[in-house]
MOPAC internal coordinates of N, CA, C and O (Angstrom, degrees):
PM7 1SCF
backbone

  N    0.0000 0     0.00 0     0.00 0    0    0    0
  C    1.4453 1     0.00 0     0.00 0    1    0    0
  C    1.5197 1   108.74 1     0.00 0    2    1    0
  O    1.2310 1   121.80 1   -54.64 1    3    2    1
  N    1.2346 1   114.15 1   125.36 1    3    2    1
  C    1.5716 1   117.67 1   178.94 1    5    3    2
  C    1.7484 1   104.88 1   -84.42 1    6    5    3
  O    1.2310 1   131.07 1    -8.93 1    7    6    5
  N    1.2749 1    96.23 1   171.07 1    7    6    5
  C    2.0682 1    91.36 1  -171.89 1    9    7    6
  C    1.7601 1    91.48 1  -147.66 1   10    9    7
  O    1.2310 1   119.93 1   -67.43 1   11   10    9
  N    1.6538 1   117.73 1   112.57 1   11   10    9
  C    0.8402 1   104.34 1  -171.50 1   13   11   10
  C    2.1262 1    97.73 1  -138.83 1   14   13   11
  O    1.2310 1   135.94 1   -52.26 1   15   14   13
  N    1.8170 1    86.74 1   127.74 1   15   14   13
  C    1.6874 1    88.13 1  -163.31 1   17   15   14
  C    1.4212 1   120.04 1   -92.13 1   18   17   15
  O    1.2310 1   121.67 1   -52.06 1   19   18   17
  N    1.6858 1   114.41 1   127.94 1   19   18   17
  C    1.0370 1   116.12 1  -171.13 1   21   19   18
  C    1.3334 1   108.93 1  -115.36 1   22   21   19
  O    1.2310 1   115.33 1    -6.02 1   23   22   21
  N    1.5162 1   126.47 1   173.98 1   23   22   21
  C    1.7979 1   128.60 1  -167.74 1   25   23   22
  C    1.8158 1    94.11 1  -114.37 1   26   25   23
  O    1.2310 1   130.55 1   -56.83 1   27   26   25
  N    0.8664 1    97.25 1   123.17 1   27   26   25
  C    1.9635 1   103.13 1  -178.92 1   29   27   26
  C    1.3512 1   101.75 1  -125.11 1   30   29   27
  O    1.2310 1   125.20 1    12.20 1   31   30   29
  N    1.5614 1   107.61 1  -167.80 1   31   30   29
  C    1.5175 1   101.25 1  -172.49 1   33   31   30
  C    2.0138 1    82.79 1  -165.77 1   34   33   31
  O    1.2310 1   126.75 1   -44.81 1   35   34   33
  N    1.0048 1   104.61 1   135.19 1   35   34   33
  C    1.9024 1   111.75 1  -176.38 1   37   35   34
  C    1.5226 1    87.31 1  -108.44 1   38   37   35
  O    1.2310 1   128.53 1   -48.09 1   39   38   37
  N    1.1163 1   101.17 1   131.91 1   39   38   37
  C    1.3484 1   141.99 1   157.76 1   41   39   38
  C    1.3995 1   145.08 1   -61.90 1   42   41   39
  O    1.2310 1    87.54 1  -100.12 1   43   42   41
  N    1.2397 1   169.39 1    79.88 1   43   42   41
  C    0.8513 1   151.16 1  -143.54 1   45   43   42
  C    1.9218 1   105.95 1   -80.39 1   46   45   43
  O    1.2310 1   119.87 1   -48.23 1   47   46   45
  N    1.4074 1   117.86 1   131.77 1   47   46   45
  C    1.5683 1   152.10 1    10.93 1   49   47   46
  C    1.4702 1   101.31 1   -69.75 1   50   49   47
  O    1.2310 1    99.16 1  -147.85 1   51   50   49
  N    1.0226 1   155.11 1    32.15 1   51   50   49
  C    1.5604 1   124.91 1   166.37 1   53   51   50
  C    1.6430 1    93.74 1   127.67 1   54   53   51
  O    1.2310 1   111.99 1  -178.16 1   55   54   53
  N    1.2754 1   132.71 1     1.84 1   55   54   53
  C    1.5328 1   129.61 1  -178.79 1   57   55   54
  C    1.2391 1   127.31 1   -91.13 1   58   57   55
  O    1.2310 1   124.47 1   -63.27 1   59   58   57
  N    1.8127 1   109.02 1   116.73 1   59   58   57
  C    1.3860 1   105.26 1   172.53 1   61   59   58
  C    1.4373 1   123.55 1   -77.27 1   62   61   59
  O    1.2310 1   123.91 1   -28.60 1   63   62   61
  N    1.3801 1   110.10 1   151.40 1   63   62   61
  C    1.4467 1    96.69 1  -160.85 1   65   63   62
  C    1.8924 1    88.27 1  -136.69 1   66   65   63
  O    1.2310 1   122.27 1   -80.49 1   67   66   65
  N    1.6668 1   113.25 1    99.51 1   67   66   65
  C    1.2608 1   113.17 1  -168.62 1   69   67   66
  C    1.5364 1   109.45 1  -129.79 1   70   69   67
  O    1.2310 1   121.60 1   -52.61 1   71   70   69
  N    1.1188 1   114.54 1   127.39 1   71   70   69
  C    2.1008 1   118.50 1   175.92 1   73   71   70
  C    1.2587 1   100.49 1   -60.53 1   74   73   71
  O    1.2310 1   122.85 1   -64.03 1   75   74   73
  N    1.2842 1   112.15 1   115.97 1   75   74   73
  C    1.5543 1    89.54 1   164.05 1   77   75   74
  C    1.8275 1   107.58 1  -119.28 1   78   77   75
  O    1.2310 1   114.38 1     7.01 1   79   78   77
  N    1.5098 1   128.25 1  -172.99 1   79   78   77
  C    1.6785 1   104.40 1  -152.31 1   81   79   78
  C    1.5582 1    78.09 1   -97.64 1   82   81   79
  O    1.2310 1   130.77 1    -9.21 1   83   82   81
  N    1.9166 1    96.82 1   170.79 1   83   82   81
  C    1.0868 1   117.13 1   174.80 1   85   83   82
  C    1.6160 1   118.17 1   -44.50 1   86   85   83
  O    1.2310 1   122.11 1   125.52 1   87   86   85
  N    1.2449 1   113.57 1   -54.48 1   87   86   85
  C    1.0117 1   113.16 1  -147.67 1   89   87   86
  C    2.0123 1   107.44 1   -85.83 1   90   89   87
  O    1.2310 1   122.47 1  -161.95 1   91   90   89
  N    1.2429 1   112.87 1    18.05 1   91   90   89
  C    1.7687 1   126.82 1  -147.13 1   93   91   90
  C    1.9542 1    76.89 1   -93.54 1   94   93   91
  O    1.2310 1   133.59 1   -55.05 1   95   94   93
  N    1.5353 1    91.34 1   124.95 1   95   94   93
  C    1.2588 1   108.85 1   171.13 1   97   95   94
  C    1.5384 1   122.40 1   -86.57 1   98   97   95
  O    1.2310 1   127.16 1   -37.34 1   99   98   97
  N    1.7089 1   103.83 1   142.66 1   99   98   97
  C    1.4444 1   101.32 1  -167.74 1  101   99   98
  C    2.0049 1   110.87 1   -64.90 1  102  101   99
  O    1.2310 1   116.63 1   -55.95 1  103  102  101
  N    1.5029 1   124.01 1   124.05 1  103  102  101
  C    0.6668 1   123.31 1  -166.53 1  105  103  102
  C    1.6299 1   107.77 1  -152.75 1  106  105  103
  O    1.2310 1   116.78 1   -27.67 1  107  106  105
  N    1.1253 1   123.74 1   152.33 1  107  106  105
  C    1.8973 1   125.22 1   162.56 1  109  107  106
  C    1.4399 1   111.63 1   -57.85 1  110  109  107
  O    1.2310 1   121.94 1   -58.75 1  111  110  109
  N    1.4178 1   113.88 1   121.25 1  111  110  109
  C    1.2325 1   118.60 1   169.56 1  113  111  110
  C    1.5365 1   123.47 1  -116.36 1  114  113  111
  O    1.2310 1   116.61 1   -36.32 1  115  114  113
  N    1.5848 1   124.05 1   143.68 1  115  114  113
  C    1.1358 1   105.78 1   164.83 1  117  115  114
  C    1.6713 1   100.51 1  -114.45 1  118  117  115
  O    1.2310 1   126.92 1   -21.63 1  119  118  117
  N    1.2259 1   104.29 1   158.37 1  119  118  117
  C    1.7349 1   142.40 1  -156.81 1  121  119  118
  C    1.5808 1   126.58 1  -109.30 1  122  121  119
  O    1.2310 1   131.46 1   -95.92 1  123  122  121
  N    1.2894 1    95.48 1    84.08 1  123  122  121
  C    1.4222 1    94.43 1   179.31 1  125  123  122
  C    1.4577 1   131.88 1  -104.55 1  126  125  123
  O    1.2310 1   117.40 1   -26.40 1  127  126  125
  N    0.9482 1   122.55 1   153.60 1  127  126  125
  C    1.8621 1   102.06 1  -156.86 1  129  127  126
  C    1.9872 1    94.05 1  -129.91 1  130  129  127
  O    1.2310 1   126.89 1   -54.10 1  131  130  129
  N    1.0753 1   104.35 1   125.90 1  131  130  129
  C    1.2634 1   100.91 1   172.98 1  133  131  130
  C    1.9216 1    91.84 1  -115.63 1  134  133  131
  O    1.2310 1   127.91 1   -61.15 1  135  134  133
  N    1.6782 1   102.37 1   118.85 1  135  134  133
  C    1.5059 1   110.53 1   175.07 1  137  135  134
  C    1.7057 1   118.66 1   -92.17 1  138  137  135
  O    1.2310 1   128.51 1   -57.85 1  139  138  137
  N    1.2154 1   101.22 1   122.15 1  139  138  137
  C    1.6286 1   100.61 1   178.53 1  141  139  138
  C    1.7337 1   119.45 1   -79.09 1  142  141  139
  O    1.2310 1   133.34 1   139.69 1  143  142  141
  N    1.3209 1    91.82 1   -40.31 1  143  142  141
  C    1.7241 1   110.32 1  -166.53 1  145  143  142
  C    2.1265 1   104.20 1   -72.25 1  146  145  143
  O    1.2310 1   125.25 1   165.40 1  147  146  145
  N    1.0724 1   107.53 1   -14.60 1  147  146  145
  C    1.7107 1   101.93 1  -171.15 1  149  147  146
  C    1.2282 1   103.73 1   -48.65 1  150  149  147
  O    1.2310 1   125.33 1   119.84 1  151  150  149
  N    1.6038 1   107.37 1   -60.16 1  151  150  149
  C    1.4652 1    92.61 1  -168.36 1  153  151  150
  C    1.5288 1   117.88 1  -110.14 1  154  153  151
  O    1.2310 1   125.27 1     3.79 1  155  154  153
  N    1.6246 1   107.49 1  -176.21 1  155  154  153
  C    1.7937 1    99.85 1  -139.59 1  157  155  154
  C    1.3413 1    75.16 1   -90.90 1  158  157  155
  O    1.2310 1   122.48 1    -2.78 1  159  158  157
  N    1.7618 1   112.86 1   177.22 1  159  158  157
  C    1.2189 1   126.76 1  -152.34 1  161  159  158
  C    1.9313 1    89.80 1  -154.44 1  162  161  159
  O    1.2310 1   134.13 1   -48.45 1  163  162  161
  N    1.3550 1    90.28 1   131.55 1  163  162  161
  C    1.7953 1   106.41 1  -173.13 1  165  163  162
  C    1.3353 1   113.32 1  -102.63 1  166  165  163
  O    1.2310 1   112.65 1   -44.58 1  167  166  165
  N    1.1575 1   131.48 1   135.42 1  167  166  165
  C    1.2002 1   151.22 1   165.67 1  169  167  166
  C    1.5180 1   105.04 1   -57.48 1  170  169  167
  O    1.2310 1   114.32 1   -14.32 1  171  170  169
  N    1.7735 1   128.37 1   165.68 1  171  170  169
  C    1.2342 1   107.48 1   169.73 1  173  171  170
  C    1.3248 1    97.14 1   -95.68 1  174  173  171
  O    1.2310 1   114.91 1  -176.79 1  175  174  173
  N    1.3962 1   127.25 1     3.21 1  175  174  173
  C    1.9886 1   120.18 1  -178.53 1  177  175  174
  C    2.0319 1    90.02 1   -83.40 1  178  177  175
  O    1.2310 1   113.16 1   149.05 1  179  178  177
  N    0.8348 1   130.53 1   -30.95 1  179  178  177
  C    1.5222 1   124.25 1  -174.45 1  181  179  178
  C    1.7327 1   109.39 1   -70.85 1  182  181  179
  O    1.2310 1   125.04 1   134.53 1  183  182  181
  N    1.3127 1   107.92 1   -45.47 1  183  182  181
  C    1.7293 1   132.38 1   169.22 1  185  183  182
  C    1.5954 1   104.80 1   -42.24 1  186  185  183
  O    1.2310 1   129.84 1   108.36 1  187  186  185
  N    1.5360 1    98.64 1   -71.64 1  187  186  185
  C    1.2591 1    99.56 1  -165.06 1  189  187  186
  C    1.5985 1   120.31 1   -41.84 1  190  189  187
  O    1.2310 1   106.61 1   127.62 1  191  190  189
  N    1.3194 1   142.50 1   -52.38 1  191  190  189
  C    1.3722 1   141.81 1  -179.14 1  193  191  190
  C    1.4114 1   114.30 1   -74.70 1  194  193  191
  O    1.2310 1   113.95 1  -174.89 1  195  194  193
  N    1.0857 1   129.06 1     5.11 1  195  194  193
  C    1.5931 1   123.26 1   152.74 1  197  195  194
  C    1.6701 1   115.43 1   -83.82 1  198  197  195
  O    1.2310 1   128.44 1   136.35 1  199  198  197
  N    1.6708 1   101.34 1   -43.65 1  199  198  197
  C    1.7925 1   101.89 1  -173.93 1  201  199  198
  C    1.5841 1    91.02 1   -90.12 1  202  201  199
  O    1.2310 1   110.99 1  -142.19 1  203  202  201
  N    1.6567 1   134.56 1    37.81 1  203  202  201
  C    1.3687 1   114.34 1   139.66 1  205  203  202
  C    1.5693 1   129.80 1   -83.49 1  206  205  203
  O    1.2310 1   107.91 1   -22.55 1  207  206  205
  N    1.0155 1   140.19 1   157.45 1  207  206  205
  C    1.6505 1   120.14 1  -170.36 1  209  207  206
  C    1.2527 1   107.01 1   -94.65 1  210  209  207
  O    1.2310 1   120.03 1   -12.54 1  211  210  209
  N    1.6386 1   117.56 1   167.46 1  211  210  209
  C    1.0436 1   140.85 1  -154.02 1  213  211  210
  C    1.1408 1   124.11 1  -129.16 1  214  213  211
  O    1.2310 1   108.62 1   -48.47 1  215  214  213
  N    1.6455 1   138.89 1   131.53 1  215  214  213
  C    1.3070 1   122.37 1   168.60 1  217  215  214
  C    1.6879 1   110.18 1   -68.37 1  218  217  215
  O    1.2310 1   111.91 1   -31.61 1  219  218  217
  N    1.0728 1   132.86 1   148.39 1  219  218  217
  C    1.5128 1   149.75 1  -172.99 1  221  219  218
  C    1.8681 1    87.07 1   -85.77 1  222  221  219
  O    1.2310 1   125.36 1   -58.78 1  223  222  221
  N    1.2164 1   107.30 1   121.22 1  223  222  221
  C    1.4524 1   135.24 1   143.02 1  225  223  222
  C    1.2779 1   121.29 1   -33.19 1  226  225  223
  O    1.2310 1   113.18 1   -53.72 1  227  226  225
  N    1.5305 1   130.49 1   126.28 1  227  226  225
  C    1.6487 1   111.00 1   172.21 1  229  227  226
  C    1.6003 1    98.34 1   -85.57 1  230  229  227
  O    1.2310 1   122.96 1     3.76 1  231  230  229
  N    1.5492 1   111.94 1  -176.24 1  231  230  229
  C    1.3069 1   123.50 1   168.08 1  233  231  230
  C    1.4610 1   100.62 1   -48.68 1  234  233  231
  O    1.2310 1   117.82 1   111.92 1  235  234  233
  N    0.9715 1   121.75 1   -68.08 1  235  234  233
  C    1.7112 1   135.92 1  -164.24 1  237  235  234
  C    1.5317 1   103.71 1   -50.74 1  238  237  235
  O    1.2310 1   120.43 1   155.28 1  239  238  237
  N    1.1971 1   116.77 1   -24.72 1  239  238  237
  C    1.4111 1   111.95 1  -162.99 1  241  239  238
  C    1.7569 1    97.71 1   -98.08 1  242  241  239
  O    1.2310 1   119.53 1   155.11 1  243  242  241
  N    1.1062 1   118.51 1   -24.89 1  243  242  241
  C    1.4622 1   123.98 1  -167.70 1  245  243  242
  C    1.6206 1    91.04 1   -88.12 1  246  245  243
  O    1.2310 1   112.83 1   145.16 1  247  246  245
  N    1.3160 1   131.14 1   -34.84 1  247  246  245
  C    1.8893 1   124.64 1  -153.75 1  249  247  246
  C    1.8144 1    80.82 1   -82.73 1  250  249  247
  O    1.2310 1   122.86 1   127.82 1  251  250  249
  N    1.6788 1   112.13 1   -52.18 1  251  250  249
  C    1.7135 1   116.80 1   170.84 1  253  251  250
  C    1.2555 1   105.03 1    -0.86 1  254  253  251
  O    1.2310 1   124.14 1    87.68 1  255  254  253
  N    1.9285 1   109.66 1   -92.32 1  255  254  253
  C    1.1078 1   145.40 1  -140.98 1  257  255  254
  C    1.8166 1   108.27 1   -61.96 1  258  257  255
  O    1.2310 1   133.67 1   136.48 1  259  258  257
  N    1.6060 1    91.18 1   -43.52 1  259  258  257
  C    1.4675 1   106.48 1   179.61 1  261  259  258
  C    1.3759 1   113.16 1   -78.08 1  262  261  259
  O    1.2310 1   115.58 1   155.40 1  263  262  261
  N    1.0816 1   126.00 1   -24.60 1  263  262  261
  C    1.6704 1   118.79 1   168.92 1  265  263  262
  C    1.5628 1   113.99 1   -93.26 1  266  265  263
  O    1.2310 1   110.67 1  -172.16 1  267  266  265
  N    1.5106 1   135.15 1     7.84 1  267  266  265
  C    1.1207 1   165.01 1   136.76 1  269  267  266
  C    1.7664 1    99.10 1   -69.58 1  270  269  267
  O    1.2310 1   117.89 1    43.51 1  271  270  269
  N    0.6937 1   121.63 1  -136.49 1  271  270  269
  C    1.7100 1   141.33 1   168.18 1  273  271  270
  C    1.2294 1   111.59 1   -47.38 1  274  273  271
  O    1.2310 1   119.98 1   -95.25 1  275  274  273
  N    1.7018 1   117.64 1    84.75 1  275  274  273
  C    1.2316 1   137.51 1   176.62 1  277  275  274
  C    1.6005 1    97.13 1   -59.46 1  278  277  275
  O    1.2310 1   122.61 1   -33.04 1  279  278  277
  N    1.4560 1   112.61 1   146.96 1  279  278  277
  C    1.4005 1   109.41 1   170.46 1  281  279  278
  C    1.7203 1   120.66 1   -92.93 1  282  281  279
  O    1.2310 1   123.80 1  -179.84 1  283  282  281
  N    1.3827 1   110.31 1     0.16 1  283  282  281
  C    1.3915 1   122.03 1  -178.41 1  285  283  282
  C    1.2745 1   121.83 1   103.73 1  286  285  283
  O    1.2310 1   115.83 1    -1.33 1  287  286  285
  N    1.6744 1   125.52 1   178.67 1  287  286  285
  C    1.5818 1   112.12 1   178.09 1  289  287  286
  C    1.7533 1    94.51 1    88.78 1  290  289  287
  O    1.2310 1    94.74 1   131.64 1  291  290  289
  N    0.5908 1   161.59 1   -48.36 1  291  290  289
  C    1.5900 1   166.85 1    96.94 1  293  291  290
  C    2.0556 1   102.29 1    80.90 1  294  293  291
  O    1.2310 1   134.28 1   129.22 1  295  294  293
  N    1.6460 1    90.00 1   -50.78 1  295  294  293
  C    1.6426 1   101.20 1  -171.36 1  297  295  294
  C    1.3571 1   102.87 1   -86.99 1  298  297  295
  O    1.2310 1   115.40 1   158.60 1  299  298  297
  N    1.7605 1   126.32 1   -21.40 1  299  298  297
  C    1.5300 1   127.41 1  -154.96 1  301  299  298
  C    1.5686 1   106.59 1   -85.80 1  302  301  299
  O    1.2310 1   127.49 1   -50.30 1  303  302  301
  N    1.4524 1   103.19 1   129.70 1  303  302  301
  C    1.0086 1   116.46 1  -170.20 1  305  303  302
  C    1.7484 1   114.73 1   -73.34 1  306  305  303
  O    1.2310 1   126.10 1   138.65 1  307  306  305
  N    1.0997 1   105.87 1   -41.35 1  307  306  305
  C    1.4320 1   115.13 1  -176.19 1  309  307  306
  C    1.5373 1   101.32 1  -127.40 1  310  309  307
  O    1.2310 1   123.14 1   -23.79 1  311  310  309
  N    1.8146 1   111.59 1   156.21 1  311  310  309
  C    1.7528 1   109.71 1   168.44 1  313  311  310
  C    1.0840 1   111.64 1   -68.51 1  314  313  311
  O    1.2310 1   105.84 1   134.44 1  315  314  313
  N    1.3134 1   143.87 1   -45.56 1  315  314  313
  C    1.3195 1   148.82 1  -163.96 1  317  315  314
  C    2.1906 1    96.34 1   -52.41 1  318  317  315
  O    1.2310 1   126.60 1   128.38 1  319  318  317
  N    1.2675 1   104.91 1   -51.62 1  319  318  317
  C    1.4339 1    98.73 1  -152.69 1  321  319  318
  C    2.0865 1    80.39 1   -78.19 1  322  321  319
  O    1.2310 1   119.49 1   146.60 1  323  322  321
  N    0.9303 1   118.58 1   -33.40 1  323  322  321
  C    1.9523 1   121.64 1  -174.94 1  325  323  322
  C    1.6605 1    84.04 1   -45.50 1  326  325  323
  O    1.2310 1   120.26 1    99.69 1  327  326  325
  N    0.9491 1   117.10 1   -80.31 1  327  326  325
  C    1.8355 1   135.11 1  -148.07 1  329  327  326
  C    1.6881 1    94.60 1   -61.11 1  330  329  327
  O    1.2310 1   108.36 1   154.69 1  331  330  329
  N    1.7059 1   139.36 1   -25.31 1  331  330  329
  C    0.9932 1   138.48 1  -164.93 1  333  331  330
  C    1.7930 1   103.95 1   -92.27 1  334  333  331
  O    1.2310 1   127.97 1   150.21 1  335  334  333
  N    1.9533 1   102.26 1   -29.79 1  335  334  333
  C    1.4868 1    88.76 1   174.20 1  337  335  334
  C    1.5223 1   132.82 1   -64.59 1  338  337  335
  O    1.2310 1   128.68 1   132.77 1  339  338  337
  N    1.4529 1   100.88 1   -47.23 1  339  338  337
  C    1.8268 1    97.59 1   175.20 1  341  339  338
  C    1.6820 1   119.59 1   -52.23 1  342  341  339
  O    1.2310 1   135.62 1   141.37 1  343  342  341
  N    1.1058 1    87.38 1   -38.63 1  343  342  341
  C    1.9528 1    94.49 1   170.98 1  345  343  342
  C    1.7541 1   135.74 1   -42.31 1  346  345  343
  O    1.2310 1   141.59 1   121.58 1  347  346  345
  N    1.8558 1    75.70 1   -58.42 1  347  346  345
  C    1.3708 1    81.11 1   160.89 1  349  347  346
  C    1.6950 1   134.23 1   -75.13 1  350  349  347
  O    1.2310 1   127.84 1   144.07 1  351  350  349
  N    1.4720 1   102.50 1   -35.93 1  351  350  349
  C    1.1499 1   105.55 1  -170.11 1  353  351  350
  C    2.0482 1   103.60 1   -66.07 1  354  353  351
  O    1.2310 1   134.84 1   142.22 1  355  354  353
  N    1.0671 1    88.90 1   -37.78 1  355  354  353
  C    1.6341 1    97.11 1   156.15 1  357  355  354
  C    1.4904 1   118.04 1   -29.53 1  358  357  355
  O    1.2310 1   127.35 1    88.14 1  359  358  357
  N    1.1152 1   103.46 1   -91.86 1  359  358  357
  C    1.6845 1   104.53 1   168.82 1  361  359  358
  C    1.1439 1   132.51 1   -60.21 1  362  361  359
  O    1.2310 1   110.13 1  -167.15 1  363  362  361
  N    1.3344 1   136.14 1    12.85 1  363  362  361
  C    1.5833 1   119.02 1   156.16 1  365  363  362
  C    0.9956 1   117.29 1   -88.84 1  366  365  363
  O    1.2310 1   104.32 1  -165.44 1  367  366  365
  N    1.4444 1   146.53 1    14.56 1  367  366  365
  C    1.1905 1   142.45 1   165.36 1  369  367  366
  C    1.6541 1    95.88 1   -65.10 1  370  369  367
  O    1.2310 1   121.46 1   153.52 1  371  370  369
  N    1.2845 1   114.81 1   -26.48 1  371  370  369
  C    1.7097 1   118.22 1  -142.35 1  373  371  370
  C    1.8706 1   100.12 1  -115.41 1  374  373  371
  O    1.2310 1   137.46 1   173.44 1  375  374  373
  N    1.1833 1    83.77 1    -6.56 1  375  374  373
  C    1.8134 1    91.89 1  -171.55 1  377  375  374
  C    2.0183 1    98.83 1   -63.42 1  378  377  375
  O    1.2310 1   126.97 1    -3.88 1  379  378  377
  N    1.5683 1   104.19 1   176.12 1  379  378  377
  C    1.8241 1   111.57 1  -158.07 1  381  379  378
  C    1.7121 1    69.71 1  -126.20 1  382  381  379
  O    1.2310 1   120.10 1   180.00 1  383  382  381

């Protein structure tokens, strides 16, 4: 099997849309998609204020913050279904 790489662009409903050369004989192909755009992509001005350092929190200051500024999950009944929402909601941008 020969493997020969081309630049495409998917479409919305679900269509790849790829040049391929004149001379490319009609044949069965299988289709592999390596996606660049899925995930988000950082600037180094967005970078910079996370890798600045930090004073460390005491216990007291972290239980504070959290009974102040709940972090969410509040309604979820179980972890399994907590840890499955961001996931999903994750992937429907990407859903067919």
């Amino acid at each position: 099997m020969a493997a020969i790489r081309l630049a495409g662009y998917v479409k919305p409903p679900g269509q790849l849309e790829v040049d391929l050369p004149d001379d490319f004989p009609s044949a069965a192909v299988t289709v592999t998609l390596d996606v660049e755009s899925l995930l988000p992509t950082w600037t180094d001005e967005e970078i910079a204020p996370l890798l600045r350092p930090t004073t460390p929190k005491t216990g007291a200051e972290i239980v504070e913050r959290l009974l102040r500024e709940p972090m969410g999950g509040e309604d979820v009944e179980d972890g399994a279904t907590w840890v499955e929402k961001p996931h999903q909601k994750r992937r429907e941008p990407y859903q067919w």
